[in-house]
Backbone as CSV, one residue per row, in Angstrom:
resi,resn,N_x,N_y,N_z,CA_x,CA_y,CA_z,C_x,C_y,C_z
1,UNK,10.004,-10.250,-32.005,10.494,-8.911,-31.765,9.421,-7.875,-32.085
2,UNK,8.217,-8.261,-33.089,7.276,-7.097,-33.462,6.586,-7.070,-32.739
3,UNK,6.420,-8.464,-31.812,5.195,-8.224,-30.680,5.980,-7.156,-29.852
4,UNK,6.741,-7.730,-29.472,7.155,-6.434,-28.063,7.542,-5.321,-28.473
5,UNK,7.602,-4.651,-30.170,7.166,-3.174,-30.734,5.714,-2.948,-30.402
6,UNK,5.185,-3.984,-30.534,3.385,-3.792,-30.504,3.321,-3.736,-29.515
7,UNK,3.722,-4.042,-28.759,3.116,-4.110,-26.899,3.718,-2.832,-26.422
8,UNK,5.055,-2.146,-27.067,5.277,-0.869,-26.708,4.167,-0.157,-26.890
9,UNK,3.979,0.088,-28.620,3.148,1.356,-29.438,2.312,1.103,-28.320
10,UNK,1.082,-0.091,-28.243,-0.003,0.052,-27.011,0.562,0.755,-26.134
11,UNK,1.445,0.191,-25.173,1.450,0.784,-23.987,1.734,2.518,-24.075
12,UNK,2.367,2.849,-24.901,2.578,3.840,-25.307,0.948,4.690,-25.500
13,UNK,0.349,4.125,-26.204,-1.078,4.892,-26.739,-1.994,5.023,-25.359
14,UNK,-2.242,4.026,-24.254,-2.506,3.815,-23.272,-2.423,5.037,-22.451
15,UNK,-0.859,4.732,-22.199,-0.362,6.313,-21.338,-0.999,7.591,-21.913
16,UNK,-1.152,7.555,-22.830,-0.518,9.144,-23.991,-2.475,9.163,-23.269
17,UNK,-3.502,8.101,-23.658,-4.987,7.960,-23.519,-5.389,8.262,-21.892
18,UNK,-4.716,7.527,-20.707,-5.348,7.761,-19.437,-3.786,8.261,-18.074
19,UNK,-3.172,9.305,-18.832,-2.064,9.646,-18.207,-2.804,10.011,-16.939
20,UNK,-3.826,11.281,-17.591,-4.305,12.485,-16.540,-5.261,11.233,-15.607
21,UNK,-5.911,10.455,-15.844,-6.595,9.621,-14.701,-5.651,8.901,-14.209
22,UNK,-4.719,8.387,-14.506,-3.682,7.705,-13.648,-3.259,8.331,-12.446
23,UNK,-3.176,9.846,-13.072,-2.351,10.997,-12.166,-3.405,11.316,-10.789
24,UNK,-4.041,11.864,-11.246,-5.869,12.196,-10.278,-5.729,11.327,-9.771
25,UNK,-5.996,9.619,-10.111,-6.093,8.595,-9.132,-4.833,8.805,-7.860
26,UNK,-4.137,8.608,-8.467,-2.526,8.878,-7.446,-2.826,9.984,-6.670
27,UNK,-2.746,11.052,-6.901,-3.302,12.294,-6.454,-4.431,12.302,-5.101
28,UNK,-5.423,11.350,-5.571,-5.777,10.850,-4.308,-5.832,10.551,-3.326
29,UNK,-4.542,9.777,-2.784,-3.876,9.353,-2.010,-3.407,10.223,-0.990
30,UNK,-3.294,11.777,-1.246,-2.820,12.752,-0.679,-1.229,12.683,-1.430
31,UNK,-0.430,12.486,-2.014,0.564,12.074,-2.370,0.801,13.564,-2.833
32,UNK,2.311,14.187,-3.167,2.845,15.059,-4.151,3.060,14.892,-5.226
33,UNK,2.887,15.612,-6.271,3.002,15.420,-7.343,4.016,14.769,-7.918
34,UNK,5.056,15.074,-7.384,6.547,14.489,-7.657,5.973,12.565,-7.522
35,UNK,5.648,12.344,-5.874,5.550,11.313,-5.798,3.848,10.391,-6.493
36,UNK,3.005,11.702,-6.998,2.120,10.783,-8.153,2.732,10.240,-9.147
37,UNK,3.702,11.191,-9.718,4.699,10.655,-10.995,4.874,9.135,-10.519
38,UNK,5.490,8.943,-9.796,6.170,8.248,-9.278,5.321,6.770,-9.513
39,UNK,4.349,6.680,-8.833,3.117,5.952,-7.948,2.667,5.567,-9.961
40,UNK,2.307,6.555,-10.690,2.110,6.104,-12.050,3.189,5.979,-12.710
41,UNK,4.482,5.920,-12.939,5.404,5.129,-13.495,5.085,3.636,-13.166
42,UNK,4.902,3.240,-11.112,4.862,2.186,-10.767,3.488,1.428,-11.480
43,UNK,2.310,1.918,-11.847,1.537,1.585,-12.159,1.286,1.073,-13.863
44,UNK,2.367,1.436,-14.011,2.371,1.411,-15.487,3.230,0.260,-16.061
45,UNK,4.527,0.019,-15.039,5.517,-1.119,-14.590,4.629,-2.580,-14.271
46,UNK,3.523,-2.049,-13.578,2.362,-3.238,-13.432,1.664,-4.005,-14.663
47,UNK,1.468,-2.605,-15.392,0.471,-2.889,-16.211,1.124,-3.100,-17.626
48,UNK,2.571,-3.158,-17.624,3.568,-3.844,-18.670,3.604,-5.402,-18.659
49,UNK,3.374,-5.792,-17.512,2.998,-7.173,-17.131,2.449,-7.727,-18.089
50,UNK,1.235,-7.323,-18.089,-0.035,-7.727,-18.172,-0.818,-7.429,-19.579
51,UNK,-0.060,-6.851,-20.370,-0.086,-6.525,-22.062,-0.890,-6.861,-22.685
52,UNK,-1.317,-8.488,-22.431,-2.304,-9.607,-23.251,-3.568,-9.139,-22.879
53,UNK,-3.446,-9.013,-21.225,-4.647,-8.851,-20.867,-5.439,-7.563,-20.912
54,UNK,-4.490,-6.696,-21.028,-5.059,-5.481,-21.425,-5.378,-4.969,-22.632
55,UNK,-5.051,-6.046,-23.563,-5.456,-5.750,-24.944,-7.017,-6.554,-24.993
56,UNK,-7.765,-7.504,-24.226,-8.384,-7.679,-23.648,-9.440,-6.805,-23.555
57,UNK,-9.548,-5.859,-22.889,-10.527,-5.237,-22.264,-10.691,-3.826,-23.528
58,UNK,-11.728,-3.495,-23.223,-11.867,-2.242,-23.871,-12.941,-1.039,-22.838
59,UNK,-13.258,-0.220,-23.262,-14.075,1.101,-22.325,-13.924,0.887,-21.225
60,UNK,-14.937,0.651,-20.605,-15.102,0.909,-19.054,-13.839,-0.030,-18.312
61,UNK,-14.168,-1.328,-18.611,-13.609,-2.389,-18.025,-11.795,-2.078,-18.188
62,UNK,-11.250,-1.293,-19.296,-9.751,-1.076,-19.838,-9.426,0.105,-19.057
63,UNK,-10.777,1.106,-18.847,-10.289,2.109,-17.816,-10.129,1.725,-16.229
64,UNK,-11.275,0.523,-15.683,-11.139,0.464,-14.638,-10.014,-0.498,-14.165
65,UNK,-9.056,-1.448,-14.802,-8.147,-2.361,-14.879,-7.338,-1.107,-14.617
66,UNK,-6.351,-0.015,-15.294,-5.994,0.596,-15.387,-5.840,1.212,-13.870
67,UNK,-7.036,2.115,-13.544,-6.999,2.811,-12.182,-7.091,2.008,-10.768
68,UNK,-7.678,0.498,-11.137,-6.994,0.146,-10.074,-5.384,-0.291,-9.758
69,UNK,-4.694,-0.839,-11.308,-3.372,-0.800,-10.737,-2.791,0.429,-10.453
70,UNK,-2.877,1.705,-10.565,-2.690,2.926,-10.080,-2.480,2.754,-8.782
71,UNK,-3.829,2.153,-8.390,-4.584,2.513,-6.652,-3.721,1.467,-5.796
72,UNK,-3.459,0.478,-6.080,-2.120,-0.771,-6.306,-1.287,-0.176,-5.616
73,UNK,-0.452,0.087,-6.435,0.730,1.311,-6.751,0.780,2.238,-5.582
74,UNK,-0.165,2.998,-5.552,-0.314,4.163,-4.649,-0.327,3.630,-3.171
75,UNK,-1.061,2.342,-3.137,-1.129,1.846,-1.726,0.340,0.856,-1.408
76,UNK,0.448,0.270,-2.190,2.056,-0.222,-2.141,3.010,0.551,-1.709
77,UNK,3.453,2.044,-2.361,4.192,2.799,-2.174,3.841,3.531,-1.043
78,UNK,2.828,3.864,-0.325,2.226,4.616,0.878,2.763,3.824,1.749
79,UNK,2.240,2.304,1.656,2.683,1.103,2.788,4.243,0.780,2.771
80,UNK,5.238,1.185,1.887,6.789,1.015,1.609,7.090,2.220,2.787
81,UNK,6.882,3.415,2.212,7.144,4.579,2.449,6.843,4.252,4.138
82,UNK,5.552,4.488,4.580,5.130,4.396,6.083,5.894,3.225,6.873
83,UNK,6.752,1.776,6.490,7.404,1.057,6.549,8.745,1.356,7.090
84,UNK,9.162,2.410,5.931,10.519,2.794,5.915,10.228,4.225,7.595
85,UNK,9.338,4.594,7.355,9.708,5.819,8.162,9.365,5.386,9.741
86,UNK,8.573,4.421,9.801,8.449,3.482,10.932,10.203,2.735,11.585
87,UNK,10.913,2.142,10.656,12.024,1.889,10.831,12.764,2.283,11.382
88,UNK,13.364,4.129,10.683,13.789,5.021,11.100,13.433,5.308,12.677
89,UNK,12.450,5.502,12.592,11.636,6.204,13.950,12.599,5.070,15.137
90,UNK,12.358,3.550,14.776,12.317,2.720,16.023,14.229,3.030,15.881
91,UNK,14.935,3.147,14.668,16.514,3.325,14.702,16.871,4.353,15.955
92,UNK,15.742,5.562,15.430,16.406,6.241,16.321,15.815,6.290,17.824
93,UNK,14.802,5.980,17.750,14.710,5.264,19.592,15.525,4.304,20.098
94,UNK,15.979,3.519,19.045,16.813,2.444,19.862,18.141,2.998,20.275
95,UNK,18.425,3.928,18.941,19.877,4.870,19.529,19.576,5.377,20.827
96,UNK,18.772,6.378,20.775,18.332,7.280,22.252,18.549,5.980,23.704
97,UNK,17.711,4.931,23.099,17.684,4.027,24.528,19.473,3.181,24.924
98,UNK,20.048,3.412,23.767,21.215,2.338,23.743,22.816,3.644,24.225
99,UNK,21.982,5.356,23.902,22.879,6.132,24.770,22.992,6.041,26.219
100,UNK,21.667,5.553,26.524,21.617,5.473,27.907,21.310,4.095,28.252
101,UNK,22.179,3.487,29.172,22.010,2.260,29.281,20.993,1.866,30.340
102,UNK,20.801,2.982,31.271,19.573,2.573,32.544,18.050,3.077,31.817
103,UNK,17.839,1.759,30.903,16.344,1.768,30.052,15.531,0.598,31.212
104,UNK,14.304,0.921,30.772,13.369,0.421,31.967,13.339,-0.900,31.439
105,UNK,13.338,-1.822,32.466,13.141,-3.025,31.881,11.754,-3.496,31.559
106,UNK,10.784,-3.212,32.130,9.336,-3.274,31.639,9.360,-2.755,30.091
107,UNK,10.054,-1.904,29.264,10.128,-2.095,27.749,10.994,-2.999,26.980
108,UNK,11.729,-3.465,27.605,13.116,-4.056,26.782,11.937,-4.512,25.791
109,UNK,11.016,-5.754,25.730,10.335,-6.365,24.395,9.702,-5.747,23.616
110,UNK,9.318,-4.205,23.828,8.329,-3.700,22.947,8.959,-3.300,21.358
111,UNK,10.380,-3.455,21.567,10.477,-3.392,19.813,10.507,-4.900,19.373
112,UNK,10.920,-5.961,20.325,10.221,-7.363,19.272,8.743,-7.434,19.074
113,UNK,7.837,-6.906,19.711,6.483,-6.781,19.470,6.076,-5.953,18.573
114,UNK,7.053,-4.627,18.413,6.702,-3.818,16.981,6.843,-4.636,15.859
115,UNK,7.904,-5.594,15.596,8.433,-6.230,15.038,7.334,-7.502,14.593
116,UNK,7.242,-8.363,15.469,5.894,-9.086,15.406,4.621,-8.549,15.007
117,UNK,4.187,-7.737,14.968,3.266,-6.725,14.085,3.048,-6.391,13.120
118,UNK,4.747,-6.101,12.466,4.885,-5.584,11.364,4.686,-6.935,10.318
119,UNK,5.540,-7.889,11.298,5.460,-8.973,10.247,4.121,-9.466,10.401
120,UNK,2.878,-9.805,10.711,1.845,-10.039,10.920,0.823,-9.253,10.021
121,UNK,1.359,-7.845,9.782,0.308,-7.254,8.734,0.764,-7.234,7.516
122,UNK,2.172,-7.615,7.275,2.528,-7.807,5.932,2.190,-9.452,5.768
123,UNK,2.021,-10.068,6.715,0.912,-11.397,5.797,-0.442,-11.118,5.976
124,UNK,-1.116,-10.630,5.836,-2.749,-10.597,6.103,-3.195,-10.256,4.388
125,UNK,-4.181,-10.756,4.375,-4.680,-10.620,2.830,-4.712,-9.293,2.285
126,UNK,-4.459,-8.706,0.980,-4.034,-7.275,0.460,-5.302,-6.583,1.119
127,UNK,-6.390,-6.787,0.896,-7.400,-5.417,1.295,-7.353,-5.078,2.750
128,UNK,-7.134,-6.524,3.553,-7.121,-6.365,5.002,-6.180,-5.170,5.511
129,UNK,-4.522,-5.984,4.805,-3.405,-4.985,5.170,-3.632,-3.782,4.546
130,UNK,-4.242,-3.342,3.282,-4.096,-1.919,2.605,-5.069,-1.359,3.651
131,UNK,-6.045,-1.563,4.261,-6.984,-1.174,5.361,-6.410,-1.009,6.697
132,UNK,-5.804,-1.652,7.025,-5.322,-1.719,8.381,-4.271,-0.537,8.538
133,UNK,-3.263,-0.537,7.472,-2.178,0.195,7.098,-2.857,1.970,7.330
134,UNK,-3.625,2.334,5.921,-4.396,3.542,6.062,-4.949,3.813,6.951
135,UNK,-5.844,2.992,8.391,-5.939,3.580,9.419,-5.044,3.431,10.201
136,UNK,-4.185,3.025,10.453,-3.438,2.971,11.961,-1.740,3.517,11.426
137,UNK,-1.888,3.260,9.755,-0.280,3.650,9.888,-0.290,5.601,9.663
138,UNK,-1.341,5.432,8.643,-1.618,7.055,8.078,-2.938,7.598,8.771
139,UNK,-3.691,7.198,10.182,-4.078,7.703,10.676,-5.893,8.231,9.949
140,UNK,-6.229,7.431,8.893,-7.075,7.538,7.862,-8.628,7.007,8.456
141,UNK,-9.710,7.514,8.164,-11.086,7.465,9.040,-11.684,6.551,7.798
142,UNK,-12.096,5.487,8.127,-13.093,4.617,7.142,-13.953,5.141,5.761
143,UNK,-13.944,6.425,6.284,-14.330,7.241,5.029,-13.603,7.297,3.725
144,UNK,-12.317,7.995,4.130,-11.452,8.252,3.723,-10.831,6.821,2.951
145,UNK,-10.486,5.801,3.923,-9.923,5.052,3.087,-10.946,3.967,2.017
146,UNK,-12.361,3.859,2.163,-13.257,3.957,1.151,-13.080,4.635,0.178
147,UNK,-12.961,6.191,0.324,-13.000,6.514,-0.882,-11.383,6.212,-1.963
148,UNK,-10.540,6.016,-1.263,-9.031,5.788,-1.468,-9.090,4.214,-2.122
149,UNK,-9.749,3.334,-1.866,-9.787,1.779,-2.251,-11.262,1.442,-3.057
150,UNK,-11.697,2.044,-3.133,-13.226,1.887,-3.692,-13.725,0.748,-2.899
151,UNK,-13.811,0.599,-1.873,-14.882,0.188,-1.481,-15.822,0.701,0.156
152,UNK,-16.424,0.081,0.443,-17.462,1.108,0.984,-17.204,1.129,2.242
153,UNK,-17.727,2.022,3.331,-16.825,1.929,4.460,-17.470,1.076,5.221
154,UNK,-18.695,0.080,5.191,-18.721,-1.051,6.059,-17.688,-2.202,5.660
155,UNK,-17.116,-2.236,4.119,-16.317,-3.150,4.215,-15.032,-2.618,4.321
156,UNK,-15.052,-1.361,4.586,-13.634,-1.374,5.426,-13.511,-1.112,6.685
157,UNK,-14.331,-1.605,7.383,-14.573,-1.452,8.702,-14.433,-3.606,9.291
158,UNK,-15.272,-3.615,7.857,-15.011,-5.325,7.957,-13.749,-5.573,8.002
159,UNK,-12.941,-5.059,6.840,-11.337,-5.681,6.752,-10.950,-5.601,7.961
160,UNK,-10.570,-4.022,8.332,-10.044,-3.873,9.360,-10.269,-4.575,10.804
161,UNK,-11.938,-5.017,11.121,-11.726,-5.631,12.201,-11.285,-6.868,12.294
162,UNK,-11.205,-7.500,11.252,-10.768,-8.959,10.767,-9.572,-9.124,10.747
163,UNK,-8.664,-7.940,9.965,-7.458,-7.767,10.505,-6.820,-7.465,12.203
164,UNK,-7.649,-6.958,12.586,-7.431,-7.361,14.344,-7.664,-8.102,14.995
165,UNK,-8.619,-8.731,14.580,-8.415,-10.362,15.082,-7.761,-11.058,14.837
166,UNK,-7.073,-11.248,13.555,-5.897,-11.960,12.968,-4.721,-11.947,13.806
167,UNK,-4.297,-10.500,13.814,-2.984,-9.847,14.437,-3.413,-10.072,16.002
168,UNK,-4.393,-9.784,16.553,-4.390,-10.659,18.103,-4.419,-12.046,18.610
169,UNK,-4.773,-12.332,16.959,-4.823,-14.331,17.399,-3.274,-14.801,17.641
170,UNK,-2.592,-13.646,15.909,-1.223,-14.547,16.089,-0.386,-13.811,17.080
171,UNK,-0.646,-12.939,18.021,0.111,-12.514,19.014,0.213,-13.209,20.409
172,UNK,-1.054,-13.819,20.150,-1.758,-14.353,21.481,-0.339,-15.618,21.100
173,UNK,-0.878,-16.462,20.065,-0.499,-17.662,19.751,1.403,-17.779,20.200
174,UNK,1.479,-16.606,19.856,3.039,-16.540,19.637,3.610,-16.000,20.779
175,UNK,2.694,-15.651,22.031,3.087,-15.443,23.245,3.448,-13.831,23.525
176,UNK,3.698,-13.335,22.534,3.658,-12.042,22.689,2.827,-11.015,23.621
């Protein structure tokens, strides 16, 4: 029972130590403040996990463990969020198309192909999909999502094209 007082007080001292970089990191993202809160609660939910290991690290290495589960967080919740509002969007096209019943038949499949997509980039390896996501779901320039993931924009130019080959292999494969 004293460990998990001790693993509070830490986590506790932690927060109280890198609130404001948690926040900035989130902040990053373009996010609102409301939803940085948010994005660092989630990040912090991560990093409750992981207690042992963060007692572990110290300076640099305890700050940078830290801001990347932030960046985690922030891209998780961006990719939920853009998910959910993608959903919506196709709900209410499908309403619009299902008021009117003379829909073209040259679309009837294009929402199983949205569909096949979606599920296709939610298996692709995390940097691929957090890459793929920031440009095509949030419209984000290699720059941008470099500076958003820390890494540099030839390798996010790498993910991303790797992720399109992926998603065209298994489309091809799957007849789509």
């Amino acid at each position: 029972m004293s460990s998990e007082r001790e693993d509070g007080l830490f986590l506790d001292e932690l927060y109280d130590k890198y609130a404001s970089v948690m926040f900035r990191t989130a902040l990053r993202f373009g996010v609102s403040e409301a939803a940085a809160e948010d994005i660092v609660s989630d990040g912090m939910l991560s990093l409750m996990k992981n207690v042992s290991t963060l007692r572990k690290l110290d300076g640099k290495k305890l700050s940078a463990y830290i801001v990347t589960a932030v960046r985690r967080a922030a891209i998780n919740r961006i990719s939920r969020d853009t998910l959910r509002r993608d959903r919506e969007k196709r709900a209410a096209l499908s309403s619009l198309y299902r008021a009117d019943e003379a829909t073209d038949p040259y679309d009837a499949g294009a929402g199983d192909e949205l569909d096949k997509v979606v599920e296709i980039i939610e298996r692709l390896p995390p940097r691929e999909r957090a890459c793929i996501k920031l440009k095509y779901l949030l419209d984000k320039s290699s720059a941008q999502i470099a500076l958003e993931t820390d890494l540099s924009p030839g390798s996010v130019r790498k993910y991303i094209s790797r992720a399109l080959k992926r998603i065209r292999k298994e489309l091809e494969e799957s007849g789509v």
